[in-house]
N, C-alpha and C positions, 0 to 999 in steps of 0.2 A: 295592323292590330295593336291596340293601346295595353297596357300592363295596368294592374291593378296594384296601385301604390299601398306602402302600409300605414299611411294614417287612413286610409280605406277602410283597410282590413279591420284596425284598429276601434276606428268607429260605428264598423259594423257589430262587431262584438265584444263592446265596452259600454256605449252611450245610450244609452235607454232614447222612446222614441217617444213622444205626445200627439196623437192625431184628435181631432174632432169629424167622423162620420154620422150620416143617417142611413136608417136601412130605406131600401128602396122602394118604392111605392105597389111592385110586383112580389114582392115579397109578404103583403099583408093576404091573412088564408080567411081569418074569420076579424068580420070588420075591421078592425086597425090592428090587431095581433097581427106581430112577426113570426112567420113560422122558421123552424129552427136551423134551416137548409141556410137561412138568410144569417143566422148568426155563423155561419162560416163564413160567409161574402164578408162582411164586419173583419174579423180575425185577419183573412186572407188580405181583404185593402190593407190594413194598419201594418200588418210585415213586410210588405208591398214597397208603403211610403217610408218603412225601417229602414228598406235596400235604398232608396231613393236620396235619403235622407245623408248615405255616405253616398252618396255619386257613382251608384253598381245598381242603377236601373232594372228592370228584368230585360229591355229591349240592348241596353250597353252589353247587360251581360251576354246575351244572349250575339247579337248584332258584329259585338268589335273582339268579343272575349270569345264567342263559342262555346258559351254552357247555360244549361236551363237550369232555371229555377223551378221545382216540383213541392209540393205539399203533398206529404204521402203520410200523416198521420196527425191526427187533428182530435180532442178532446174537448168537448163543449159543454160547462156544468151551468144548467139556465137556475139561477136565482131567482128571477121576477120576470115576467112579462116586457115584452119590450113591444112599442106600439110604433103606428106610422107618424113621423116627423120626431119624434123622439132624439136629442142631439146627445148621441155618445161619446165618452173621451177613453180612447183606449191606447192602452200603456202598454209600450212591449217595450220589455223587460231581457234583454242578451242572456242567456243560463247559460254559465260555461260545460258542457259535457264533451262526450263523444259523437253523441247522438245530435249536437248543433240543435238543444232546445227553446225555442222561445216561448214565453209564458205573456200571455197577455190578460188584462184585464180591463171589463168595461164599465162605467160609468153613464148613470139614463139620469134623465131628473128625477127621479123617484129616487135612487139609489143606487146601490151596486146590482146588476143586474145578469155578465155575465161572467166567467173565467175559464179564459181557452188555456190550452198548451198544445203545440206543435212542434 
């Protein structure tokens, strides 16, 4: 079993994250609208590639470490429509708390479109 080093740790909750996703093609309800289930899949990748991004996996964590990763509260405030093939950049942002918050925000080519917190 491997130890999780502290420039890890560090970079998990210090160094803000930059992805570029699309929402899925299963996820459009009425013609290219994304319905809003899908902007959690959105959120959930982008924290995903946060952990990934310091070298703590979900499958490392999980695999060599013995701990899961859960999202157990999620906050989705929809500002604009988001459509299919729509390329998003979303920002997650480390918020030092108790509660280990991250706050993400997405960008559409339209705009600002959506703003989670988890």
């Amino acid at each position: 079993m491997s130890d999780v080093t502290e420039t890890q740790v560090k970079t998990l909750l210090e160094t803000p994250t930059r992805v570029q996703l699309r929402p899925r093609f299963e996820g459009s309800n009425i013609c290219t609208w994304i319905g809003f289930k899908h902007d959690n899949y959105l959120v959930e990748e982008a924290i995903l590639e946060h952990f990934r991004s310091a070298d703590l996996s979900t499958r490392k964590l999980y695999e060599e470490l013995g701990l899961g990763l859960d999202f157990v509260e999620m906050d989705v405030r929809i500002l604009s429509s988001l459509h299919l093939d729509d390329l998003v950049t979303a920002d997650v942002v480390p918020w030092p708390s108790e509660r280990s918050v991250v706050v993400a925000t997405a960008t559409a080519p339209t705009g600002p479109t959506r703003c989670w917190s988890s």
